[in-house]
C-alpha positions in Angstrom: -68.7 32.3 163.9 -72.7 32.5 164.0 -73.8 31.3 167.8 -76.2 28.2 165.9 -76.9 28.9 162.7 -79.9 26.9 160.9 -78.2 24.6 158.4 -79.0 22.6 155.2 -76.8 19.4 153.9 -75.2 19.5 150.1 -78.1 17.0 148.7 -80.7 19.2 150.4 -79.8 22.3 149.1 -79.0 20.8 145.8 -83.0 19.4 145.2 -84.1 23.1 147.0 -82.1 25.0 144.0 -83.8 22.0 141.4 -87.0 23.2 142.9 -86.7 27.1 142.9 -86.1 26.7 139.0 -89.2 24.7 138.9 -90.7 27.5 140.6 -89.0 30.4 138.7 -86.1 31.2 140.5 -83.1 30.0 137.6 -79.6 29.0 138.5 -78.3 32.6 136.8 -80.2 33.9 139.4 -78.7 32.3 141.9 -75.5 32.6 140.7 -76.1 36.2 140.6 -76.7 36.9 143.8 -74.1 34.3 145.2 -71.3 36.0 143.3 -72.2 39.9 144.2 -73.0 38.5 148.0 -69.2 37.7 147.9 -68.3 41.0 146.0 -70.1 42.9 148.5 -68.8 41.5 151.2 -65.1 41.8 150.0 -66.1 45.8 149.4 -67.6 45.9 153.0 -64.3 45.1 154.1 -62.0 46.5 152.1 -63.6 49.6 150.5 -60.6 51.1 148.6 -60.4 50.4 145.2 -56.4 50.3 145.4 -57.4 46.7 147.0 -56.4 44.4 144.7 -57.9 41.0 144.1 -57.2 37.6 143.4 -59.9 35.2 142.7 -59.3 31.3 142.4 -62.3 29.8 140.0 -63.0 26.4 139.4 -64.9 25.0 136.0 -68.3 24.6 137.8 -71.0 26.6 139.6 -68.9 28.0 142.1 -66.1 29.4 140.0 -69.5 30.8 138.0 -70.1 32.1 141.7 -66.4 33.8 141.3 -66.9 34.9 138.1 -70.2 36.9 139.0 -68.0 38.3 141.9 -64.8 39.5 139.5 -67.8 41.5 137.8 -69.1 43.3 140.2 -65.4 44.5 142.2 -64.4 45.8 138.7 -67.9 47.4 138.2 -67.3 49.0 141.3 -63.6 50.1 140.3 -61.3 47.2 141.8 -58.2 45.4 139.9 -59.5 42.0 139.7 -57.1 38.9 138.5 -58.8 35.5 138.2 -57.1 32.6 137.9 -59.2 29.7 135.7 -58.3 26.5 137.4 -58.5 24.8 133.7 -59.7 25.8 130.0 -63.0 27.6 129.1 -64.0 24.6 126.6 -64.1 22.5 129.9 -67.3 24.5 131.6 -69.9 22.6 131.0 -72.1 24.2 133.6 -74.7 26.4 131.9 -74.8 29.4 134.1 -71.0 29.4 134.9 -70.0 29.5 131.3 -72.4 32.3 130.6 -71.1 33.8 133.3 -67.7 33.0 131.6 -68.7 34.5 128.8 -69.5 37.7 130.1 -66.5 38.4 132.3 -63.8 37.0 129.5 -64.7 40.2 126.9 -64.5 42.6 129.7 -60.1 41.9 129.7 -58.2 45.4 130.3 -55.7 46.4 133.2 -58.5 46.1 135.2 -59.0 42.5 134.7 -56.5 39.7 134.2 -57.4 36.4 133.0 -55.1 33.6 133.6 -55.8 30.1 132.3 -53.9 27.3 134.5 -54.9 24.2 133.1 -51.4 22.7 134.5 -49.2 23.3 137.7 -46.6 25.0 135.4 -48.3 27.8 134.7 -49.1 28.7 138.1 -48.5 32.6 138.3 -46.4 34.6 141.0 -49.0 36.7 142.1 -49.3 39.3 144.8 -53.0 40.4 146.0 -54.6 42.1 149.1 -57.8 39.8 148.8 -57.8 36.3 147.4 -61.3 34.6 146.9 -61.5 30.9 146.2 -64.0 29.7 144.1 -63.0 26.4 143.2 -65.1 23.6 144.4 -68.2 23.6 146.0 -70.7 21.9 148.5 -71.3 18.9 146.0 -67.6 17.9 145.3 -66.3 15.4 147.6 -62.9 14.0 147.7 -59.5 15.4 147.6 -59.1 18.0 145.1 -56.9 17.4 141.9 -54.2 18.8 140.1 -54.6 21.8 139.1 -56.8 22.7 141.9 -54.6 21.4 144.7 -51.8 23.3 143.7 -53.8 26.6 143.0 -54.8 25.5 146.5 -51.7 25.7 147.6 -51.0 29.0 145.9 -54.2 30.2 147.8 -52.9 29.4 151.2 -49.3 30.9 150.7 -50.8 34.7 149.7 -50.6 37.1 152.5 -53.7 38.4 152.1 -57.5 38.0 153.1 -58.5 35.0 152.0 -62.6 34.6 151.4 -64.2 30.8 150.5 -67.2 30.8 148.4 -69.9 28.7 149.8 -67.1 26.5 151.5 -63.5 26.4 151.4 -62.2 24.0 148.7 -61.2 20.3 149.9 -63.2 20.7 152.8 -66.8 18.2 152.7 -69.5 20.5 153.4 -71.4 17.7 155.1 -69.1 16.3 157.0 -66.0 18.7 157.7 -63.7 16.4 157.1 -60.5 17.6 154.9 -59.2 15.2 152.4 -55.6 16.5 150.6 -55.3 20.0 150.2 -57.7 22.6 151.9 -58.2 26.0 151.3 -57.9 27.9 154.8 -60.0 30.9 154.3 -60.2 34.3 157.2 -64.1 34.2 155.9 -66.0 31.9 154.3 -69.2 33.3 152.5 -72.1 30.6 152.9 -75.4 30.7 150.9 -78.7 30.4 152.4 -77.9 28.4 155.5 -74.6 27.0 156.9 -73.8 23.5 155.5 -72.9 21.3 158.4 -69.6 20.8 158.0 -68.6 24.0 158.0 -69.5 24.0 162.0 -66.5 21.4 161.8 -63.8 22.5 159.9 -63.5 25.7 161.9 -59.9 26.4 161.1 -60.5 26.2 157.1 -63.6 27.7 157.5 -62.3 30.7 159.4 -65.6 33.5 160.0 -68.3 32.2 159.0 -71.0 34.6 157.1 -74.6 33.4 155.9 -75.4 35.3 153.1 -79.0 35.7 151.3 -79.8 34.7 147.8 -83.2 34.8 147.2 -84.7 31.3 148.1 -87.5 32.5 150.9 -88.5 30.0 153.1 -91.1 28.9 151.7 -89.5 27.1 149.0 -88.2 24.5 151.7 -91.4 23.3 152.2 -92.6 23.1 148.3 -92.7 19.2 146.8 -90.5 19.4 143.9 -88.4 17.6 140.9 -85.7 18.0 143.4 -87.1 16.1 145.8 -87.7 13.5 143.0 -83.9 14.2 142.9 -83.2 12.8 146.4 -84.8 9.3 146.3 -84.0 8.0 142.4 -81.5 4.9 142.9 -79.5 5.3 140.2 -78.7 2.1 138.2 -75.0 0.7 137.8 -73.9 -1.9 134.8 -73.4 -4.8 137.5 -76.9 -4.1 139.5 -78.0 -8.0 140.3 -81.6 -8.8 140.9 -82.9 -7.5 143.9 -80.5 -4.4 144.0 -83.6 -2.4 143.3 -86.0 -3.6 146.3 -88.2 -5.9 146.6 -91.6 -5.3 148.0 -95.3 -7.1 149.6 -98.2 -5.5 149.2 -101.0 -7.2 151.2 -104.6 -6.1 150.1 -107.8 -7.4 147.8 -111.0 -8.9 149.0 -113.8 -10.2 147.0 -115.1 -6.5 145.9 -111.5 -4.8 144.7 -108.9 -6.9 143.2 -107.5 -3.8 141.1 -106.4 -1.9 144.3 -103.7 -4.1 145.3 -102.9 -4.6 141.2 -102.7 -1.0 140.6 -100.1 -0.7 144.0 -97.8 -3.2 142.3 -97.9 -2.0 139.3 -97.1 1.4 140.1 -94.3 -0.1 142.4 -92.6 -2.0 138.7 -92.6 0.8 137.0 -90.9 3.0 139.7 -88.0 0.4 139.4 -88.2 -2.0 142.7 -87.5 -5.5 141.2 -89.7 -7.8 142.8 -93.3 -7.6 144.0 -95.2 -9.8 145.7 -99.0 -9.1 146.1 -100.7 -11.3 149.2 -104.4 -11.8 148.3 -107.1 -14.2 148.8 -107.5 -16.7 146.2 -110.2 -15.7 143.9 -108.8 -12.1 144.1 -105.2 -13.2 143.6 -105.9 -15.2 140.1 -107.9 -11.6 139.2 -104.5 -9.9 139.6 -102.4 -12.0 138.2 -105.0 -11.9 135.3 -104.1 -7.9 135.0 -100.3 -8.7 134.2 -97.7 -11.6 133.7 -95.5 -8.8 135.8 -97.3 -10.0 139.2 -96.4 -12.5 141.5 -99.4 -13.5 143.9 -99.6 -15.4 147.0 -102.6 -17.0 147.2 -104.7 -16.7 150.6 -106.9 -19.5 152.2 -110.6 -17.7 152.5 -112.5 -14.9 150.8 -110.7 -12.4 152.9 -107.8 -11.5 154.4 -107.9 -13.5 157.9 -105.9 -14.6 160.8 -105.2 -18.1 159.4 -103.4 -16.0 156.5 -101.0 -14.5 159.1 -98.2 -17.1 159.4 -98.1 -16.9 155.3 -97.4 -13.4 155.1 -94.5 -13.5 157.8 -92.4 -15.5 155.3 -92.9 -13.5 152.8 -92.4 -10.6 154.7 -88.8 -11.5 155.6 -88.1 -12.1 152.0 -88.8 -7.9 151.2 -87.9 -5.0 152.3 -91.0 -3.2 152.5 -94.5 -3.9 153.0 -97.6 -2.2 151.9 -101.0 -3.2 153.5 -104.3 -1.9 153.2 -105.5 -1.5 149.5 -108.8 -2.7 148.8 -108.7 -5.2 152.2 -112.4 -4.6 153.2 -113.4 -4.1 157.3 -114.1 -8.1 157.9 -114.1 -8.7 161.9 -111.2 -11.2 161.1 -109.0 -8.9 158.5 -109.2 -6.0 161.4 -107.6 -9.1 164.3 -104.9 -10.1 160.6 -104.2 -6.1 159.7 -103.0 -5.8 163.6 -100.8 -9.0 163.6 -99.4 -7.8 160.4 -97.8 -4.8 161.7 -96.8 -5.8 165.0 -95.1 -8.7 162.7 -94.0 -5.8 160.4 -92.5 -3.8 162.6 -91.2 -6.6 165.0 -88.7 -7.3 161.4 -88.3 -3.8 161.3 -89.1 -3.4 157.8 -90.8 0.1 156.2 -94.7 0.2 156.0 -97.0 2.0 154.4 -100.7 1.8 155.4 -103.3 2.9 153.6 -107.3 2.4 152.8 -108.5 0.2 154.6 -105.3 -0.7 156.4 -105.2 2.5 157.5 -108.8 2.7 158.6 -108.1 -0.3 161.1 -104.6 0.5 162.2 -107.0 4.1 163.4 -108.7 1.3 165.8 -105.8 0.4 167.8 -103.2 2.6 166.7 -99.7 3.3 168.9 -96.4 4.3 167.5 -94.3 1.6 165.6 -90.4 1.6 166.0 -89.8 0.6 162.1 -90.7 3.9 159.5 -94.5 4.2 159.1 -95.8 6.0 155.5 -99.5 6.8 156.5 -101.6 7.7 153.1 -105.2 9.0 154.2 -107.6 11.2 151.8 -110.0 13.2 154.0 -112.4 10.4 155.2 -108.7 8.4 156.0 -107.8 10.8 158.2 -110.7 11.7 160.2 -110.7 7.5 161.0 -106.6 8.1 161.9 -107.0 11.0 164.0 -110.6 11.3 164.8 -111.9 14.5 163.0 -111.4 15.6 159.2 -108.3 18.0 157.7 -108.6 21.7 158.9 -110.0 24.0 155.7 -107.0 26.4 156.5 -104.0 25.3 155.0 -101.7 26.8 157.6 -103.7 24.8 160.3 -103.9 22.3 158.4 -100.0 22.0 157.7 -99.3 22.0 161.5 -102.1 19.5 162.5 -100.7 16.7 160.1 -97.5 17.9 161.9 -99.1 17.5 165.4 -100.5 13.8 164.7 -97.5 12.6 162.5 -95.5 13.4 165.7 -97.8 11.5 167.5 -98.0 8.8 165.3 -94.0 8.4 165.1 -94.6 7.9 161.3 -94.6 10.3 158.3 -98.5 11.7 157.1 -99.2 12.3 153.7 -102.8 13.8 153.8 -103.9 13.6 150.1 -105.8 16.6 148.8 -105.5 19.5 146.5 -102.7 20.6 147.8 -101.1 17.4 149.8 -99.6 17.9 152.8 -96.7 15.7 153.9 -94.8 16.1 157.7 -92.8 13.2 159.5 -94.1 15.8 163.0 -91.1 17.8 162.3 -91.0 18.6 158.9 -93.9 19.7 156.5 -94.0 19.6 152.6 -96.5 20.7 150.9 -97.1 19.6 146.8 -99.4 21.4 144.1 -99.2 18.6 141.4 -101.9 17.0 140.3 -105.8 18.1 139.2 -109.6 17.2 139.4 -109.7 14.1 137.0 -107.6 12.0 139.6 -110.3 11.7 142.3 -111.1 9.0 140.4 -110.8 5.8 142.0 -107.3 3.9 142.1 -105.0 6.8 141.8 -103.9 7.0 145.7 -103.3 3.2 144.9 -100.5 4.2 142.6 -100.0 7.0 145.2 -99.0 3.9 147.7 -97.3 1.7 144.8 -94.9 4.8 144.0 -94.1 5.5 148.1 -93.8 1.8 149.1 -91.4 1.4 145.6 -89.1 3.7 147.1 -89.2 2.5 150.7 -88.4 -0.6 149.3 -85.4 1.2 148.3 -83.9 1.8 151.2 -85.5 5.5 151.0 -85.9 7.7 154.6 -89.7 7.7 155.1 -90.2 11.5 154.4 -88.5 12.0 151.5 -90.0 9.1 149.7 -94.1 10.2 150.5 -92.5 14.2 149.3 -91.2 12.3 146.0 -94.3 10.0 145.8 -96.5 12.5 146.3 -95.1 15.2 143.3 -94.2 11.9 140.8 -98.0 10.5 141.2 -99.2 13.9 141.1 -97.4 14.9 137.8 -98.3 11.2 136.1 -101.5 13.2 136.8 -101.2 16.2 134.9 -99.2 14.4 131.7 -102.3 12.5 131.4 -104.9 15.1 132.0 -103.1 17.3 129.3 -103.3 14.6 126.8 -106.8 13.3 127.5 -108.5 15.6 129.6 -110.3 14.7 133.2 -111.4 11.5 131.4 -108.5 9.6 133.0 -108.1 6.1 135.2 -105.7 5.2 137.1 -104.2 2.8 134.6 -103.4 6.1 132.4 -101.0 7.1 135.6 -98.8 4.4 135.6 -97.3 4.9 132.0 -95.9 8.2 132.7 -94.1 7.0 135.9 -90.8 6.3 134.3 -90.9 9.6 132.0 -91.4 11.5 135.3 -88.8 9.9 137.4 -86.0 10.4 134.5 -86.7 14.2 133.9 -89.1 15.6 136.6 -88.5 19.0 135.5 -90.2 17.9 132.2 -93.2 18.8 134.6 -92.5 22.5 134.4 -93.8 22.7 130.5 -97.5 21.2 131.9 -97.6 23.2 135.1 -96.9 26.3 132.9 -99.6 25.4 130.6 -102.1 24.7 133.0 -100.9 28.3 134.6 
């Protein structure tokens, strides 16, 4: 067993192998080198080719893992028997069944197939090594029929018994075992151990790490599988309010589209409610943008003190709050923007501060105990932290890092490349292009991040999400009108990103 491995949870490294295809690295790929990291291993072990072996697969991507590893051992000379846990017209995963497809023409003495699609035809079979690739880290649950009782089969063998990735029945998250188990001598693990496999030591047996191409630096790249991570998906009873329900607090006499665009952005991202606290003139100029908006109407020009007790009802009605957007720096909206968030975090509701929010929390700032999204372009920052982004993006990366930890909230320091960190991890995301510094796009920026705070989203991973979706609404619209967009054009393409962010891949390739 590894002294303290580093280790990665099923959703994690689920939205990591999403984002290495968006990057180039495809699922064949991985399954490649997954299945001849098991092959190899089962060689290093047992390096007579008299071994023989027996190899359990399941329908998805880790019996395509097992099928990968039956290639290789007979490439390299060994009897190989594998045992489908079902019927080829059931894999539906796309790598597995090419991987299917390869192995099932290559049948000789050398290589049994056995289809078990029911308990009856479980074979008596006699092997040296036995490999299960079954389930993997994203089933949960007790496994069925026929995989329990090829589970069972697996456990009986006197032999060597290898788990691919993790041992099948066993959650890779949580260790816990529900029915049957697979109880392995090794289990082969790719890229980092999953946490419950620290648990679960007596399935789990050995436990080796094995490499298959994702460097590093892929965990820190803003992806569609981080988009992935923080979509709610929506269920045929979902009720009104199911979906969030956020305030944004912001307008003043100068920008009533700020606080518009924020809402807006927050609809179309799917939270159900939105209420936008203005003062009066500015909140009859938003609710003039849409039907869609709900506005509470302020006493006074700007947002003041008096305003304060307002707001606090309204912010015990949501569940997250945005502030900042196009507030102005009044004496009086700097003393309001303070009693917001103490009032904020006092309900312990999620907040995200930017513009001019941001600018004034900078005055008095101290760390908050609810979740704190912090959205500051350059000139945002330097008023947060006191001096402007570091040109080298390595410094950079670990200064939002520094003051994020200081801040106890998460940073997302807009730029060319943005650069996200909660002060322990750091993300960094390439989409978006030149034409957005116009004005209003961090405003959708905020609407997107505060939409999925509002849905119950950890603080991190919605500013990562946030930060690729408003960046790719970006690049749709740029490729279809050039750097003569507005914000407005942004909004639109929220929904097509959310419900195929790989879709992204075609305009990143064509912008190269």
């Amino acid at each position: 067993m590894l002294a303290d491995p580093e280790v990665i949870s099923s959703r994690e490294m689920r939205a990591l192998e999403i984002n290495a295809e968006y990057f180039g690295v495809s699922q064949l790929q991985l399954m490649e080198n997954a299945g001849r990291a098991v092959a190899d291993t089962v060689k290093s072990r047992y390096p007579s080719t008299q071994t023989k072996i027996a190899i359990f697969c399941g329908l998805g991507g880790n019996g395509g893992d097992g099928f990968v590893a039956a290639r290789h051992l007979l490439s390299a000379g060994y009897t190989v028997t594998v045992l489908l846990a079902g019927k080829p017209s059931d894999i539906t995963h796309e790598a597995a069944l090419k991987n299917w497809n390869a192995l099932r023409t290559l049948r000789s003495k050398e290589l049994s197939i056995l289809e078990v699609y029911d308990s009856s035809l479980i074979p008596d079979i006699k092997a040296d090594v036995a490999v299960d690739a079954m389930l993997g880290i994203g089933v949960k649950g007790a496994p069925r029929p026929p995989v329990s009782q090829l589970v069972r089969k697996f456990n009986e063998l006197n032999a060597f018994r290898v788990a691919v990735d993790v041992p099948t029945g066993v959650n890779s998250d949580s260790g816990e075992v529900a029915g049957e188990a697979a109880r392995a001598s090794l289990t082969v693990t790719f890229h980092k151990a999953k946490p419950g496999l620290l648990k679960a030591k007596e399935f789990v047996g050995e436990l080796s790490v094995a490499d298959i191409g994702l460097p590093k630096q892929y965990e820190r790249f803003a992806g569609p599988g981080d988009v992935g991570l923080v979509v709610k998906p929506r269920v045929s009873d979902a009720h009104k309010g199911d979906f969030g329900r956020l305030l944004v607090v912001g307008g003043s006499e100068v920008y009533s589209g700020a606080p518009a665009f924020v809402a807006l952005a927050a609809l179309r991202t799917g939270v159900d409610i939105v209420y936008v606290a203005a003062p009066e003139k500015t909140a009859h100029a938003v609710s003039a943008y849409s039907p869609d908006l709900i506005t509470v109407k302020l006493d006074g020009t700007h947002l003041n003190p008096a305003n304060v007790s307002t707001i606090k009802r309204y912010i015990s009605m949501v569940n997250a709050v945005a502030v900042g957007p196009g507030l102005g720096l009044h004496v009086e909206t700097k003393e309001a923007v303070k009693e917001l968030v103490e009032a904020v975090n006092a309900a312990k509701k999620p907040l995200l501060l930017d513009a001019d929010g941001l600018k004034i929390f900078g005055e008095f700032k101290h760390k908050l105990d609810a979740p704190v999204v912090f959205t500051p372009h350059a000139g945002e920052y330097q008023a947060l932290t006191g001096h402007l982004p570091l040109v080298d993006m390595d410094e950079k990366a670990e200064d939002v890092q520094k003051n994020a930890a200081m801040l106890g909230g998460v940073v997302l320091l807009k730029g060319n490349v943005d650069v996200v960190s909660d002060g322990r991890r750091v993300k960094f995301n390439f989409t978006g292009n030149p034409g957005m510094t116009v004005g209003g796009t961090g405003d959708v920026l905020s609407g997107i991040v505060a939409a999925f705070l509002a849905q119950g989203t950890d603080a991190f991973e919605a500013a990562v999400a946030g930060a690729f979706v408003n960046g790719a609404c970006g690049d749709f619209t740029q490729n279809e009108k050039g750097f003569h967009l507005t914000a407005s054009d942004l909004i639109g393409w929220i929904p097509r990103v959310l419900d195929d962010p790989m879709s992204h891949v075609r305009v990143r390739k064509h912008r190269g």
